[in-house]
N, C-alpha and C positions, 0 to 999 in steps of 0.2 A: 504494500500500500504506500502511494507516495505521502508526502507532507508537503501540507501549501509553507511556503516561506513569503515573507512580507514582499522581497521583490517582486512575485509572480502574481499574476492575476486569479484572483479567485474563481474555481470553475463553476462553469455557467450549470446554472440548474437546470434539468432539466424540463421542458415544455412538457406536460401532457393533454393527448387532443386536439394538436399541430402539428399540421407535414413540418419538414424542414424548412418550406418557404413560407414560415407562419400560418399558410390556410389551416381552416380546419378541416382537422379526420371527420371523414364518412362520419364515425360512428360516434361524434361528438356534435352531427347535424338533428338539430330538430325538425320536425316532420314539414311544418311553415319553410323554413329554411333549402328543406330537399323542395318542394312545392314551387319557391323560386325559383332554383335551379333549372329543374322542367320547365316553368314556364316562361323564366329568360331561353333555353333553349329553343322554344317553340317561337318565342316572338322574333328571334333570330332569323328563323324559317319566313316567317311571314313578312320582314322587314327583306330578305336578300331573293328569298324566293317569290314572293307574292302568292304562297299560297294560301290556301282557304281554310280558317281556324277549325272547321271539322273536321280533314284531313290531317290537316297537324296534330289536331287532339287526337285524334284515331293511331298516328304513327309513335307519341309523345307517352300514351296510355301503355304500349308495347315492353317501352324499354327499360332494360333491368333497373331495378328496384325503382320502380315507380310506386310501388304497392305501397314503401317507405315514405310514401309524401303525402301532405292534407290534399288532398285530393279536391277537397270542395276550397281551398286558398289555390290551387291550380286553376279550377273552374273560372273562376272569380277572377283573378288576375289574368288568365287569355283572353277569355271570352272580354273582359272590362277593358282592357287596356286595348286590343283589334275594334271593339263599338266605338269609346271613346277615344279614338288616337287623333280625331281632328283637333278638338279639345283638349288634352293633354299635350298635343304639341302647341298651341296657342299662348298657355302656360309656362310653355317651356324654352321656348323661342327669344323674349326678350331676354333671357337670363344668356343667350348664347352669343360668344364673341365670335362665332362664324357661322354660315349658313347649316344649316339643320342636315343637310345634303353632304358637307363634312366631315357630318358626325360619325364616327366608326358604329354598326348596327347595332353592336353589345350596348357602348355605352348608351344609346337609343333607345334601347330595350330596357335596360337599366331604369334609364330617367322615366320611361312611361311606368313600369312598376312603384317605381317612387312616391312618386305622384297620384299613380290611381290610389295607393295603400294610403297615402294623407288624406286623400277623400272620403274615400270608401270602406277603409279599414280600421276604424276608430277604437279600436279594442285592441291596435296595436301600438304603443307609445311613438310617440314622431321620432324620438332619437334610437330605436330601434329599427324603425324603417329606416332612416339613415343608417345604421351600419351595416344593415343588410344587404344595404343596396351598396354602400362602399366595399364588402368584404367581395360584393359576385364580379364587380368592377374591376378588381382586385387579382380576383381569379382565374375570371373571363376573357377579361378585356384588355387594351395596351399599357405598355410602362407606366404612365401617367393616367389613365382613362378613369383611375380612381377620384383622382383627385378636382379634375373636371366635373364627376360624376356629385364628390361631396357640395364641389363649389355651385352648383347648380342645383341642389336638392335643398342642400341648408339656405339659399336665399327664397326658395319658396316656402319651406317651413313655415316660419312667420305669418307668413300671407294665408300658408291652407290649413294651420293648426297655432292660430293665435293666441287662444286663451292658453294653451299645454304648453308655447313655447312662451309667452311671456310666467308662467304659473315657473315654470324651471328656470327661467331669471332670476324669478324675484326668489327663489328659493340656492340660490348657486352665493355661498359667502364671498364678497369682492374683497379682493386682498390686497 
């Protein structure tokens, strides 16, 4: 067994429930969490392919461990995010410092999840749809696409979940 000596760096404990690249393990995913997964896959589909949200549902319903995801938080977010995507992009447009058509389709997909979940998902805290949405970003999407992804969700925050985001201001001690 070695001995830490004061020159050397203390070894790094270890993660549990983290790949190597910080994502989370599989088996450290909540079922909401897998439900995103599937159905940023699916709006993926539907963003590069233009296909048709029952087909996609039909191919998306298939693939291993689907069985593992809220199933009805997949409904909801395909099906909500393909009806409302005129809408959800309207939202999400001024917050963009280049055309919508730039956007890589993950982070696209991302952002519309985001967004429908502040609307429509009110039993899930706003700063949890924000990380959910920064961790798939993360995972999913380019080097940076998280961070575009934060910067664009946190500036609607405010706007589509006012009372929970000023309520966690006034509750956050200023130091």
């Amino acid at each position: 067994m070695s001995e830490h000596t004061p020159d050397a760096p203390a070894p790094r404990a270890k993660r549990t429930g983290v790949t190597s690249t910080g994502a989370r393990k599989a088996s450290a995913k909540s079922n909401r969490s897998r439900a995103r997964e599937f159905a940023l896959q699916a709006l993926y589909q539907h963003l590069v392919g233009r296909n048709e949200a029952a087909a996609i549902d039909a191919f998306t319903r298939d693939l291993t461990g689907f069985h593992k995801a809220d199933a009805a938080h997949y409904d909801a977010l395909l099906h909500g995010c393909i009806e409302t995507s005129a809408e959800l992009d309207a939202l999400i447009t001024p917050l963009l410092d280049r055309k919508m058509t730039e956007i890589s389709p993950v982070e696209h997909a991302v952002m519309w999840m985001g967004v429908y979940e502040f609307q429509h998902c009110l039993d899930v805290p706003w700063r949890v749809v924000l990380n959910e949405c920064i961790e798939l970003a993360k995972e999913f999407g380019g080097t940076d696409g998280h961070k575009y992804v934060n910067g664009v969700l946190g500036g609607l925050a405010p706007k589509l979940r006012a009372d929970e985001v000023a309520a966690d201001k006034a509750a956050t001690p200023r130091g």
